[in-house]
C-alpha positions in Angstrom: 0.0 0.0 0.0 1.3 3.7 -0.8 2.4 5.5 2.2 3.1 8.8 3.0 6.1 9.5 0.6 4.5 7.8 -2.2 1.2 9.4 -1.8 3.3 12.9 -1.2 5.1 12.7 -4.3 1.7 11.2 -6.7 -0.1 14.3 -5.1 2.6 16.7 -6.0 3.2 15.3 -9.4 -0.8 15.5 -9.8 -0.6 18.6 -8.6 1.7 20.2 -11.1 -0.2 18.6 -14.3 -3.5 19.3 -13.6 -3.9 22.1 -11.5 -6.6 24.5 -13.0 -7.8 22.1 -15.6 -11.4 21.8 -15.4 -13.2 18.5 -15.4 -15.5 18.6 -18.1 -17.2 15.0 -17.2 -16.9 12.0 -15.2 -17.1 8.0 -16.1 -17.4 5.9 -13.5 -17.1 2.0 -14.1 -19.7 -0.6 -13.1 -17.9 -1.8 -9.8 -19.5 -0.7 -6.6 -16.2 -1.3 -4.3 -14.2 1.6 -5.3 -17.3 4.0 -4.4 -17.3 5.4 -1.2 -19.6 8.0 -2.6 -22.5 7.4 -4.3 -21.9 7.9 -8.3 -24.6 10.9 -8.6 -22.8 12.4 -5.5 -19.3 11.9 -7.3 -20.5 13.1 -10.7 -22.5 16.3 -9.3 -19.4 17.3 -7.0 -17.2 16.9 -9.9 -18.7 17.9 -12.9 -17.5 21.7 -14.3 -15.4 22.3 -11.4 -11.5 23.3 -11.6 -9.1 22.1 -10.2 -7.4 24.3 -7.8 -4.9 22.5 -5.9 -3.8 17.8 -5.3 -2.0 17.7 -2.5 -1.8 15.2 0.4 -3.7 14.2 3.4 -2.3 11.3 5.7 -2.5 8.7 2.7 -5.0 10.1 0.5 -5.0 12.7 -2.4 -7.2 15.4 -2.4 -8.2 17.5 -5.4 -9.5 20.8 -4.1 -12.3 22.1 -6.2 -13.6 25.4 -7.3 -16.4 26.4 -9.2 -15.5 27.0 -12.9 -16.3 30.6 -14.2 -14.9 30.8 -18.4 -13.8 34.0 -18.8 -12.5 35.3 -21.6 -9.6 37.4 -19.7 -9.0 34.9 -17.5 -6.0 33.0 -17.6 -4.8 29.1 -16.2 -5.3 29.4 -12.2 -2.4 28.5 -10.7 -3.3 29.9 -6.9 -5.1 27.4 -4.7 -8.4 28.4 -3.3 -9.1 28.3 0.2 -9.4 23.9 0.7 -11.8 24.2 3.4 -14.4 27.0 1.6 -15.3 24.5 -1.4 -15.7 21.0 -2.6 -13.2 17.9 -2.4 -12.3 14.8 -4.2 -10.4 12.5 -2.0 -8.8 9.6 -3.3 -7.3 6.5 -1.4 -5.3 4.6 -3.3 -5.6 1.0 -1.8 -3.1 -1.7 -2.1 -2.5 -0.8 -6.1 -4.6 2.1 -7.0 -2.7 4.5 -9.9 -3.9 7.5 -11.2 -3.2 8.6 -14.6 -3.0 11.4 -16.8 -3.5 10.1 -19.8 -3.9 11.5 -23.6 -8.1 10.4 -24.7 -6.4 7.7 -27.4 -4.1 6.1 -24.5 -5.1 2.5 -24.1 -7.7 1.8 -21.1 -6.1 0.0 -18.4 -8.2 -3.1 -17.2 -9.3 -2.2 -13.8 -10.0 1.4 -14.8 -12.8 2.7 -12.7 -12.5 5.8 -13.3 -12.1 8.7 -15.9 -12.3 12.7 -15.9 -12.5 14.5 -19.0 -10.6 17.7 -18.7 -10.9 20.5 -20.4 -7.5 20.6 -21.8 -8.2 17.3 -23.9 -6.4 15.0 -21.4 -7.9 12.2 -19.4 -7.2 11.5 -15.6 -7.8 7.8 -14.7 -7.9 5.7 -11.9 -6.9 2.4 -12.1 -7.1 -0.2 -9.2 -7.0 -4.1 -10.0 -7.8 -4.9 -6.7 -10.5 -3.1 -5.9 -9.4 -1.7 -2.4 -8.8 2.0 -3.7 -12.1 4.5 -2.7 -13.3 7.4 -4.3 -15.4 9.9 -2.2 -16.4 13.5 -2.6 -16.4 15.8 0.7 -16.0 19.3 2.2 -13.1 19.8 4.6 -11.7 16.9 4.9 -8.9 15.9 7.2 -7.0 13.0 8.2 -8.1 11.3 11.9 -4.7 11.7 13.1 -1.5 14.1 13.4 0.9 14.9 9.9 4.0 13.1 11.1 5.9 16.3 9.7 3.9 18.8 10.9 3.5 17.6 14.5 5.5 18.8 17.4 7.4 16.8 20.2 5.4 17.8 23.0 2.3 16.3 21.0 4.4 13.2 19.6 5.5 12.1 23.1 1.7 12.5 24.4 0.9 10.5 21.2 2.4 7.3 22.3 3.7 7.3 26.2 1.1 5.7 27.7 0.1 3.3 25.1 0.4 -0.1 26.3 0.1 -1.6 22.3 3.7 -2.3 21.2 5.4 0.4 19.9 5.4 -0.7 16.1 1.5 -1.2 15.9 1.1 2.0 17.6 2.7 3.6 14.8 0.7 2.2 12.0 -2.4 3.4 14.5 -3.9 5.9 11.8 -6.0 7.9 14.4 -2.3 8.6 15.9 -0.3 9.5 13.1 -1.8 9.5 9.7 0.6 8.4 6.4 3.3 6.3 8.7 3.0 2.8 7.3 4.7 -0.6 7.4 8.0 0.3 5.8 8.8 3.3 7.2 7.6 2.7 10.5 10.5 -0.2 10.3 13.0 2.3 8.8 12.5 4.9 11.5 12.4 2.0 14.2 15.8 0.8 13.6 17.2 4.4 13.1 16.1 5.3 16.8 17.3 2.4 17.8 14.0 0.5 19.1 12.6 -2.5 18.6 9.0 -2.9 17.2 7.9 -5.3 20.1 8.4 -2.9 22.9 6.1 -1.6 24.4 5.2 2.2 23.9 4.6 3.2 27.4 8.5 1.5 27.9 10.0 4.0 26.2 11.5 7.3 28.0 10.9 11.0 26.6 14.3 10.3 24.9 13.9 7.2 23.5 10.4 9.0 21.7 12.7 12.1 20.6 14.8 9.8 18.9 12.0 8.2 17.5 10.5 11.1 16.7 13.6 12.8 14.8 14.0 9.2 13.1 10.3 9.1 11.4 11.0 12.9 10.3 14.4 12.3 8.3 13.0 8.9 6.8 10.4 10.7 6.0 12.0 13.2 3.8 14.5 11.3 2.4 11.7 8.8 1.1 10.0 11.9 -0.5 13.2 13.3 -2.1 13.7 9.9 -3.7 9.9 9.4 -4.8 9.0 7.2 -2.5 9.9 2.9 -2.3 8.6 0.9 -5.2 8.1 -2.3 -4.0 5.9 -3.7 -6.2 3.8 -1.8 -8.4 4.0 1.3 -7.1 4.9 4.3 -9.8 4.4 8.0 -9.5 2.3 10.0 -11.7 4.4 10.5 -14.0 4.8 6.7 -14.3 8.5 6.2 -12.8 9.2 4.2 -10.0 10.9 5.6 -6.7 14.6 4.8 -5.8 13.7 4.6 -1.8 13.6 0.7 -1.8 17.8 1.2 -2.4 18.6 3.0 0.9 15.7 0.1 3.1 17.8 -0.7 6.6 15.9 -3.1 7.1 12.4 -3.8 5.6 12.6 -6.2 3.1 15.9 -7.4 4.0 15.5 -10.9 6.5 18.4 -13.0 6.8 20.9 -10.4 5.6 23.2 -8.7 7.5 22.5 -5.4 9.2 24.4 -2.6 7.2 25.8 -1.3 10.6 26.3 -4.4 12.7 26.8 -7.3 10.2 23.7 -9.2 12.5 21.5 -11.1 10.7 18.0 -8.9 10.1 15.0 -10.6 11.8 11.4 -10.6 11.0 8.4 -11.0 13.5 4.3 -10.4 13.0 3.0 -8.2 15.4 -0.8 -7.7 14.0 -1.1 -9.8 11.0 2.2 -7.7 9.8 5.9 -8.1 9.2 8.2 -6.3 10.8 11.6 -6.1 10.0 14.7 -5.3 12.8 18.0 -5.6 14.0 18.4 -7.7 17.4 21.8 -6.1 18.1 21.1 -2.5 17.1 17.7 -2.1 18.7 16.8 -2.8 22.2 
């Protein structure tokens, strides 16, 4: 599933490609799972409104919409209206949901469920072959938890100290932190030097600062290099992220921790994997 760097750097590729085009008209395919709206709401929200801003919330993509006046005089938008005065599109991508900006003859993907006419003669697409994308229309949307780079240490630590969940599953706790997900929950882990079984409400002020700066640099690095394709993930420009190269940990069982030479072990905490070093982390 897309996490916070990938869904960062599909918003902001999004973002600077269709950014006040104007959806002319929207398809939606026959399958009710990717639907969190219904279709009439999604078609009336969507229909002759621009674009104004894509940008991120926790993991999903919201297009900020305005109401389209033609004018003459008026040129291309490319100031973002107020998010909260008007409506939204908000898109979660699932396990393998793309979308696409496409030219009207590109091929149609199987699995597209999706497709805006814009008014500049290009098609935006969502494809999804397994179904657990949704597409929903809303006003002021926000994610249930903090924005791991916006929130502050005071609010962090408060976050997690008294949790008696370990500290791993904590993080992937949405209503916490929204965006953090398996991989870079285990990449920030071993970087702050903890290991995903502890228990939250183990670990001192220091141990959470150091957790804290961890998820923050991971973070931002993972953005820089467009996010970790590990399987079908590719931005929105269609190229695949170069994260994956610099992984510590996730991913990488039985081979030898880049710092320590200890072998990397793997444990389920929650029906998920997660990845560590047993000399680095304590």
């Amino acid at each position: 599933m897309p996490e916070l760097p990938e869904v960062e750097t599909i918003a902001r590729g999004l973002d600077k490609r269709v950014r006040g085009d104007v959806i002319e008209s929207i398809w939606l395919g026959s399958k009710p799972e990717p639907l969190k709206s219904t279709a009439k709401e999604i078609a009336a929200t969507l229909e002759a409104k621009r674009i104004s801003q894509v940008r991120r919330v926790g993991k999903h993509i919201v297009f900020d919409l305005a109401e389209h006046r033609p004018s003459r005089s008026r040129k291309k938008s490319r100031k973002a209206d107020p998010p909260s005065q008007n409506a939204q599109w908000i898109v979660h991508l699932g396990m393998t949901g793309r979308m696409l900006v496409c030219e009207p003859s590109a091929e149609i993907e199987k699995h597209t469920h999706a497709i805006a006419q814009l008014g500049s003669g290009r098609e935006l697409r969502f494809v999804d072959p397994r179904r657990f994308g949704r597409l929903s229309v809303t006003h002021g949307f926000a994610a249930p938890g903090s924005e791991p780079l916006e929130v502050e240490l005071d609010r962090f630590v408060s976050l997690f100290r008294n949790r008696k969940t370990p500290i791993k599953s904590a993080l992937l706790n949405q209503s916490l932190l929204s965006g953090v997900g398996n991989i870079y929950a285990d990449e920030s882990l071993f970087r702050a030097g903890i290991r995903p079984r502890r228990r939250a409400s183990s670990l001192t002020r220091e141990d959470l600062r150091r957790l804290y700066l961890a998820i923050q640099e991971v973070l931002k690095e993972a953005i820089a290099l467009g996010g970790s394709s590990i399987s079908d993930y590719v931005d929105a420009d269609g190229e695949e992220g170069f994260f994956q190269l610099q992984h510590r940990v996730y991913g990488r069982e039985g081979e030898p921790c880049l710092v320590c030479k200890t072998p990397i072990k793997r444990v389920v905490l929650a029906g998920r994997s997660s990845h560590y070093c047993p000399k680095c982390q304590k």
